[in-house]
C-alpha positions in Angstrom: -11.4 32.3 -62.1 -13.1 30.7 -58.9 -12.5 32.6 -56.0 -10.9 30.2 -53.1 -11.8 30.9 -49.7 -14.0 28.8 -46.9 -17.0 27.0 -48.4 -20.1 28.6 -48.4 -22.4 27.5 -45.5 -26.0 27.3 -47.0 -28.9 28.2 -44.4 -29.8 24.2 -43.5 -25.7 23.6 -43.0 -25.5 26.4 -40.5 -28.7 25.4 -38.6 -27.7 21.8 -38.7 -24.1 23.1 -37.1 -25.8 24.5 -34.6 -27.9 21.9 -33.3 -24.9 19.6 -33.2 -23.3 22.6 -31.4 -26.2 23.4 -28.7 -26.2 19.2 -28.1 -22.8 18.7 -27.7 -22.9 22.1 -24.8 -25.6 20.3 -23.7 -23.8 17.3 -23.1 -20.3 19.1 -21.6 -20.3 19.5 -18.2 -19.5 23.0 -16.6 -20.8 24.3 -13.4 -24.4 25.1 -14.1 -24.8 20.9 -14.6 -22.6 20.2 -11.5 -24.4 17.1 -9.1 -22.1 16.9 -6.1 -22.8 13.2 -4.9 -23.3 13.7 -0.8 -19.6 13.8 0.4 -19.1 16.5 -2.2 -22.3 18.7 -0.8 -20.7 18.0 2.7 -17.7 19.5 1.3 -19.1 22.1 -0.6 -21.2 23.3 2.4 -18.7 23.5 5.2 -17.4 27.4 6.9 -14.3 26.3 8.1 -11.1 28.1 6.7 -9.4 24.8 6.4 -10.9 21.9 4.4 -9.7 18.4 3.7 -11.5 16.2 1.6 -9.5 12.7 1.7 -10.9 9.6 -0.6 -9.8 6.7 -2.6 -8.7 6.9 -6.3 -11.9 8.4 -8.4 -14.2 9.0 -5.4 -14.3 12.7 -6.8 -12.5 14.4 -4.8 -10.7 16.0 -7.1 -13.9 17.4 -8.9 -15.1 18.8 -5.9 -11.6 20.7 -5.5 -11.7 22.0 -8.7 -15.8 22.7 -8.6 -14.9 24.5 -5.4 -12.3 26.9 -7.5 -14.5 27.6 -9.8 -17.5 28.8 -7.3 -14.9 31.2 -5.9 -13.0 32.6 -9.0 -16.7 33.4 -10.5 -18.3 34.4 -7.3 -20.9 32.3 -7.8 -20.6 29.8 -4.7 -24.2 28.2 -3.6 -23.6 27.6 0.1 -21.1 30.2 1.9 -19.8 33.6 1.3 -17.0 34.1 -0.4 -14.1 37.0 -1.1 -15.2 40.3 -3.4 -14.5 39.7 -7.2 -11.8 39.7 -8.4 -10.4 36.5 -6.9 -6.9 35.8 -6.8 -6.8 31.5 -6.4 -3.7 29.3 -6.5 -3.9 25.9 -7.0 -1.0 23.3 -6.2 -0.1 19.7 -7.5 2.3 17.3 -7.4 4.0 18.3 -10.5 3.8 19.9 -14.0 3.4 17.4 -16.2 1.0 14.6 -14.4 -0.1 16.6 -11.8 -1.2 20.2 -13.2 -1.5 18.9 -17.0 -3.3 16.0 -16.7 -5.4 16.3 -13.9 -6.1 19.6 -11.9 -6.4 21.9 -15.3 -8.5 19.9 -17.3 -10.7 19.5 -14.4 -11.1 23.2 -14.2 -11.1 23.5 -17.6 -14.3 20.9 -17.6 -16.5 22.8 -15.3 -15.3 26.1 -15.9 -18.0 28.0 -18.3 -16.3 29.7 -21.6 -18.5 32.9 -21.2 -17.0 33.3 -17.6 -13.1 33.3 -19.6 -11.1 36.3 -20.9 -11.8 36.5 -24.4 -14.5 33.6 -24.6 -11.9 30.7 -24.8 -9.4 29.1 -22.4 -6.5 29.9 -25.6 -7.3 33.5 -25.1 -7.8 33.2 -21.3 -4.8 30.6 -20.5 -1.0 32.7 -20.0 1.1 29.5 -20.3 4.5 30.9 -19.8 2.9 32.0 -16.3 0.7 29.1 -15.9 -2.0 31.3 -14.7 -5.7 31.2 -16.0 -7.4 34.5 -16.4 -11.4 35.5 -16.0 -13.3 38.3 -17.8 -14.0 39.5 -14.1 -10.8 39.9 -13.3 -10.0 36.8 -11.0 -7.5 34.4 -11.7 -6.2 30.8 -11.2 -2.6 30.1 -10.8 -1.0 26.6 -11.1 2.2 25.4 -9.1 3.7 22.3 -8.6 4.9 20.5 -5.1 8.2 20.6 -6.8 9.1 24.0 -7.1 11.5 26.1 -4.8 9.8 27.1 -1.7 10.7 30.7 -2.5 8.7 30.6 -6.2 5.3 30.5 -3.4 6.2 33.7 -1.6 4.9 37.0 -2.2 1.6 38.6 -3.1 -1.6 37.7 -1.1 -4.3 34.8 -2.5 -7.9 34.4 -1.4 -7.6 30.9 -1.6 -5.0 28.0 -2.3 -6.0 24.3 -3.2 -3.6 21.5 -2.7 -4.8 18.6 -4.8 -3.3 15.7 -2.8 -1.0 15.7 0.2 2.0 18.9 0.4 4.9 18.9 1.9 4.5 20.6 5.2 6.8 23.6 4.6 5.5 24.2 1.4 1.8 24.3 2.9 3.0 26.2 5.7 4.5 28.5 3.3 1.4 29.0 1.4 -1.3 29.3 3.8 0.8 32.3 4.9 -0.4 33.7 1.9 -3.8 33.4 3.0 -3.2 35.7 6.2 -3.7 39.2 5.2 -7.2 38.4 3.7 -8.1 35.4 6.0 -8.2 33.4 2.9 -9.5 29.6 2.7 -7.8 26.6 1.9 -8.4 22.7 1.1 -6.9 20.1 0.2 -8.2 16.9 -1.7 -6.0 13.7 -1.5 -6.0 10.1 -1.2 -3.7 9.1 1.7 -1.0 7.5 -0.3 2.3 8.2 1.8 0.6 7.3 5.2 0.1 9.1 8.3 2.5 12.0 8.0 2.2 15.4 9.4 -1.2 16.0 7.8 -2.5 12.9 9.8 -1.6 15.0 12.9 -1.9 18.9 12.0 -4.9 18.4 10.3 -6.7 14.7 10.0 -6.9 14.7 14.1 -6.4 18.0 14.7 -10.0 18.8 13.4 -11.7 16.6 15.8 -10.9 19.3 18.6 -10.5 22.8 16.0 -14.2 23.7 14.5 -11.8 25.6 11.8 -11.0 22.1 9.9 -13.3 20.0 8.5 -12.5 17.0 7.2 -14.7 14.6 5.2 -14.0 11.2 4.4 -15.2 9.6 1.3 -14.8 5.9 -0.3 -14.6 5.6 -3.8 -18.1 3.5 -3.6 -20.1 6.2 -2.3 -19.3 8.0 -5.6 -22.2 7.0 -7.9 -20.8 8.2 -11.2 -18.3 5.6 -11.1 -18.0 2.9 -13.4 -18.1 -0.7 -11.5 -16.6 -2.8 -13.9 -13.7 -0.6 -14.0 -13.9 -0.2 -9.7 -13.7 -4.3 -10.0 -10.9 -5.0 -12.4 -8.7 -1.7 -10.1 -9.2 -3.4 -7.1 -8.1 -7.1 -7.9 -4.5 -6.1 -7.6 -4.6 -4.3 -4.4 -3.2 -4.9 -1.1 -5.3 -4.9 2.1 -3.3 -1.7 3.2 -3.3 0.0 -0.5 -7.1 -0.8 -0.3 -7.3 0.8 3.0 -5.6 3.8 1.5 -6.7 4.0 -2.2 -10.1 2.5 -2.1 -11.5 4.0 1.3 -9.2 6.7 1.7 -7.9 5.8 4.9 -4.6 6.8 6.4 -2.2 3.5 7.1 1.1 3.3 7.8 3.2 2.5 4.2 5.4 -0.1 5.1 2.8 -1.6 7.2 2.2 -0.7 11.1 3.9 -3.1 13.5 1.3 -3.3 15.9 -1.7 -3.7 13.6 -3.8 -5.3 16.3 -3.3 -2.6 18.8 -6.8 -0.3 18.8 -9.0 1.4 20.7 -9.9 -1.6 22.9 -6.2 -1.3 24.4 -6.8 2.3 26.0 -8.2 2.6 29.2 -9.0 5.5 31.4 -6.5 6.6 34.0 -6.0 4.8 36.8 -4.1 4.0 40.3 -3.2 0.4 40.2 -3.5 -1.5 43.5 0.0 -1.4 45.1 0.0 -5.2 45.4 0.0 -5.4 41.6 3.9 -6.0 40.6 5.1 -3.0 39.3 7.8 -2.4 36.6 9.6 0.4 35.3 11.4 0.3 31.4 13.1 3.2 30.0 14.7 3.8 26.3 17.5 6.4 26.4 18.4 9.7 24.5 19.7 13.2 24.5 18.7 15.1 21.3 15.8 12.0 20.9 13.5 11.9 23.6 14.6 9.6 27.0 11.1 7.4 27.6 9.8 6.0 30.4 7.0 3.9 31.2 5.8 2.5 34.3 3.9 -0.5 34.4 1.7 -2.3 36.5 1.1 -6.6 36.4 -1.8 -8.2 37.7 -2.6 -12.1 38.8 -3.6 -13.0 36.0 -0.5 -11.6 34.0 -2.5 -8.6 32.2 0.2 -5.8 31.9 -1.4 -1.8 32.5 0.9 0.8 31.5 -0.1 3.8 33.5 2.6 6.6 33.5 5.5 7.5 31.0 7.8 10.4 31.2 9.1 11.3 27.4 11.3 14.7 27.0 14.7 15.1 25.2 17.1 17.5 25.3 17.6 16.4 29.2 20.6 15.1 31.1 20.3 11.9 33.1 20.1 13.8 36.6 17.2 15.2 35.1 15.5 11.9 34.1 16.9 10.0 37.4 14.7 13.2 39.3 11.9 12.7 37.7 12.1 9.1 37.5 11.9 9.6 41.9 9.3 12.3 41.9 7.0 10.2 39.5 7.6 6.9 42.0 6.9 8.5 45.0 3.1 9.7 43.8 3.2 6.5 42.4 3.3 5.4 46.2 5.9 2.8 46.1 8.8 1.9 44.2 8.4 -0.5 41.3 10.0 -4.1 41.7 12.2 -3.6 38.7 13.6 -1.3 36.0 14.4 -2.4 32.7 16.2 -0.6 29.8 17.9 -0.4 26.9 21.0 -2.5 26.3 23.2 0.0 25.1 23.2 1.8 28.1 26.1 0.1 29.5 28.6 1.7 26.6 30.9 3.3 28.3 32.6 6.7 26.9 36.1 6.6 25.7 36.5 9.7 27.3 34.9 10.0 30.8 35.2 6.3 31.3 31.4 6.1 32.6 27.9 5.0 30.7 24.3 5.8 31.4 23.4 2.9 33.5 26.2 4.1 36.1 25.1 7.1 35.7 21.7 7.0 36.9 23.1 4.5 39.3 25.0 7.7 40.8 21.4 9.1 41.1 19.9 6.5 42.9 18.2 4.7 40.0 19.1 1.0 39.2 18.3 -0.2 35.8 19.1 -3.7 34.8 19.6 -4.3 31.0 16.6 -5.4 29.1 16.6 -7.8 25.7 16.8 -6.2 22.8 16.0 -9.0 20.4 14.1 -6.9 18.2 12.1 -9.4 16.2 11.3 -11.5 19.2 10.2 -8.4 21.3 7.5 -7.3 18.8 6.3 -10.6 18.8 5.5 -11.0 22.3 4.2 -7.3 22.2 2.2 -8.7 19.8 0.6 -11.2 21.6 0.0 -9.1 24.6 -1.9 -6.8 22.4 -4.3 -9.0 20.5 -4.0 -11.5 23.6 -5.3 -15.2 23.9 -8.7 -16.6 22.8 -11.4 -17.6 25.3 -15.1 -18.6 24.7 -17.9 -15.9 26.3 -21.1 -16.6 28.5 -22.6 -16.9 24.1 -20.2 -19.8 23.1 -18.3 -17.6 20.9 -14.4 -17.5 20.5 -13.6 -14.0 21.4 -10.0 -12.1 22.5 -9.1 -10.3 25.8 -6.3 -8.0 25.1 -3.3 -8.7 27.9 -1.6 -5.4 27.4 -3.7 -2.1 28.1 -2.2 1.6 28.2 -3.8 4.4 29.7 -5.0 7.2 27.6 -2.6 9.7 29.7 0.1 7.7 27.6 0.0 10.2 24.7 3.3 9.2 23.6 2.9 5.8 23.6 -0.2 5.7 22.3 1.4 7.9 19.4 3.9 5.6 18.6 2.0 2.0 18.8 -0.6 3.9 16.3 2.4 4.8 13.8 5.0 2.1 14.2 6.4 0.7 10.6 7.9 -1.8 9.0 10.8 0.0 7.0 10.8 0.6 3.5 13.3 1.0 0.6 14.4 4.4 -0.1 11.8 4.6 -3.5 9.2 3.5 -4.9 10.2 1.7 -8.1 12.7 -0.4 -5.0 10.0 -1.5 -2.4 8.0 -2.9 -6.0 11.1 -4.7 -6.9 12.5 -5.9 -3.9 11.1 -7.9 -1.0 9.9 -6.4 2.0 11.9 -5.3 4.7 12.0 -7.2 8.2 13.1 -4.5 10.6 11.3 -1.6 12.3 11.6 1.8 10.6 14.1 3.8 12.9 11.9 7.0 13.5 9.5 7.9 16.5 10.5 4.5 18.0 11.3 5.6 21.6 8.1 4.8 23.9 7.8 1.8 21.7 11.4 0.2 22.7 11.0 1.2 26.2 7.7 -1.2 26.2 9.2 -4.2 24.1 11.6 -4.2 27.0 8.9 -4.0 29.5 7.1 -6.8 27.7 10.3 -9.0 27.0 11.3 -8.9 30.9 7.9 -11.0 31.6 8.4 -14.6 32.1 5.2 -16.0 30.3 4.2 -19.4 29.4 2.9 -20.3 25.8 -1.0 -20.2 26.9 -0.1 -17.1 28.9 -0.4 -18.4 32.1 1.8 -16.9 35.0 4.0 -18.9 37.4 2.9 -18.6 40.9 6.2 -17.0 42.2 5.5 -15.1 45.8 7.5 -12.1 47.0 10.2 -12.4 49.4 8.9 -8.8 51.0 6.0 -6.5 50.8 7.6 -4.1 48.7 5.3 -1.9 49.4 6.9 -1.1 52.9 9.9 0.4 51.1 10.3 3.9 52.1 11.2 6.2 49.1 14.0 8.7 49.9 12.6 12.4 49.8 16.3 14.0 48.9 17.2 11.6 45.9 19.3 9.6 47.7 20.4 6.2 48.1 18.2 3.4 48.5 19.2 0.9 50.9 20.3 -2.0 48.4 19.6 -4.8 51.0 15.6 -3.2 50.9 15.4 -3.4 46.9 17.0 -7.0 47.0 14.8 -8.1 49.2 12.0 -6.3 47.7 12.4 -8.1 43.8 10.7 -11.5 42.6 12.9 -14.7 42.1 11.2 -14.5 38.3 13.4 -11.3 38.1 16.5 -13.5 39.0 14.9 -16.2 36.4 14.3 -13.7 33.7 17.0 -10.9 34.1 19.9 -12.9 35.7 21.8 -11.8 39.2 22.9 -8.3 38.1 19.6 -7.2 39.1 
């Protein structure tokens, strides 16, 4: 009887199996074949401790995260020093099944070399119950997953953690404290999806003043390995903002920002307006939200210069109303208005008084501004992109109407993040239309101004009525112990185009 077994491999079979075997290693990518396009060598060759490598979708960011891991956890890294073997790595994703098993693991898995495995094979090398990826020298690469208990990433010490795209800032925070003890690395590689959050603060703009980030930036067409046809056909169906974001990996504000025009042409330097400018003060009130205000100063030709702002919470209103005096006397003269929020009038059930009487105890009048939202942001608007004129060249250009000084970090802050709001999910804001009101976060400074702005009387080609003041305001003396100031002075001190505007209140 015929023995049964395997078939016997005659000596041309086994040389022909492996030739097809050396060809198809030949053709698999691992780290010995690795071509970092140039953002990738930027990457690759930067010190810093912390690293963020933000792109579009298939710029390769990803591949140089994982590429990156693999340099460490074999000791084998071309352009910088890293930790003793063994190496204990973590890497985190979004989640389990898309994020770990369909993306991060087989792209380790692609570049890392079999020989550098435990036992020769990523079945003998992989623990799956622990989801941890062992190396015959001893290192080791653990997966985790953005949705985890914060708790499951405490512990033992790492060398390095990756977070392929953006973490939620506790569970960062919790895991570059794994990192301390050794003065481990980390970096993160993400496309900006969920718009400028904290990692557009702590990190994006943090590294342009901390040589311990480095950030590099990357568009999906500087990555040469990518297919064009198939760049073509993903963008069609893009918004400009989710092009912005998943094409050029630029942060933008999901929901879309507000103030879209609003840029870098609309911050000046610091300065002292000239006291015969009319000057207005606007304010937006809160306790445990901060209590903003801005001061603001209008020239002849209508162009508005916001050049101070006072922003703190946690403060009572005799706090505000005595900064609110100490900031207009180095102003040098009192402004010919204040403006604020509406809702400061509500008076409490209990002590029978409101806000607005309040800091009129203190000395400071504030009339009530217009808080028609829509119609605000739209005047904002206008003051920010501001009219078109024709240059000495013959070309349409525009002159903004609205400038802030840089020494406005608040405000500044909030005009660059300011959003339309969203519904609460994703699978909703596809189904449903947009929403048409502001989102209802960080929207303080912003208010204040949109009252400020609204209080203008302005014609529709932005021209400015020729209104003169009854008194040189500037001749008002400010009171040096917070007092009263005489009422007869400020009347005589305002603009009829306040009485126009604002009503007799004032």
């Amino acid at each position: 009887m015929a023995r049964r077994g395997r078939p016997q491999l005659t000596k041309a079979g086994f040389l022909d199996s492996l030739s097809r075997g050396l060809v198809n290693a030949a053709k698999s990518p691992d780290i010995f074949r690795y071509e970092p396009h140039e953002k990738q060598d930027m990457f690759h060759h930067s010190a810093a401790k912390t690293r963020l490598f933000i792109g579009g979708n298939r710029s390769g960011k990803t591949v140089g995260g994982a590429t990156e891991a693999v340099w460490y956890l074999t000791g084998r890294h071309p352009y910088r020093e890293t930790p003793e073997l063994p190496v204990r790595g973590r890497c985190v994703s979004v989640d389990f099944v898309n994020g770990v098993e369909k993306i991060v693991k087989p792209e380790v898995a692609k570049w890392m070399p079999l020989s550098e495995l435990r036992g020769g094979s990523w079945t003998d090398a992989y623990d799956k119950q622990l989801r941890t990826l062992h190396l015959e020298n001893g290192s080791f690469l653990e997966f985790m997953s953005y949705d985890q208990d914060l708790d499951k990433f405490s512990g033992t010490s790492r060398h390095f953690c990756w977070f392929d795209e953006e973490p939620p800032k506790a569970l960062y925070t919790e895991n570059r404290m794994r990192l301390l003890d050794v003065s481990g690395d980390s970096w993160i590689t993400m496309t900006p999806v969920e718009g400028m959050t904290w990692l557009y603060d702590d990190i994006y703009l943090a590294a342009k003043q901390d040589p311990n980030i480095y950030v590099v930036e990357v568009d999906q067409g500087e990555n040469p390995y990518l297919n064009h046809a198939e760049r073509d056909q993903f963008l069609s169906g893009l918004t400009a903002d989710e092009r912005k974001a998943r094409v050029s990996g630029k942060f933008v504000q999901i929901g879309g920002l507000v103030y879209k025009q609003f840029s870098d042409r609309n911050i000046i330097e610091p300065f002292s307006p000239p006291v015969e400018w009319l000057r207005v003060a606007a304010m937006d009130h809160g306790l445990n939200n901060p209590t903003a205000w801005l001061w603001g100063a209008i020239n002849s030709d209508g162009e508005i210069f916001i050049f101070d702002e006072h922003y703190e919470n946690d403060r009572v209103v005799s706090y505000h109303a005595q900064t609110v005096m100490q900031r207009e006397r180095q102003h040098g003269r009192l402004p010919d208005y204040r403006v604020g929020d509406p809702s400061i009038r509500n008076r409490d059930a209990i002590t029978g008084t409101s806000i607005q009487l309040e800091y009129i105890e203190h000395g400071i009048a504030v009339v009530l501004g217009n808080n028609d939202v829509h119609a605000g942001i739209n005047r904002v608007s206008k003051y920010i992109e501001g009219p078109v004129f024709t240059d000495d060249k013959g070309n349409n250009v525009r002159r903004p109407k609205l400038f802030v000084t840089r020494n406005c970090v608040n405000l500044i802050h909030e005009l660059q993040r300011y959003r339309w709001s969203t519904w609460a999910s994703k699978k909703l804001n596809s189904e449903k239309n947009k929403k048409e009101e502001p989102h209802k976060k960080d929207d303080h400074a912003v208010d204040a101004l949109r009252y400020l702005v609204a209080s203008r009387p302005e014609m529709e080609d932005f021209s400015v009525p020729e209104i003169p003041m009854l008194m040189d305001k500037t001749n008002v003396a400010l009171p040096e112990d917070g007092g009263w100031i005489d009422e007869g002075a400020v009347k005589l001190g305002r603009r009829k185009d306040v009485d126009f505007t604002l009503g007799s209140e004032w």
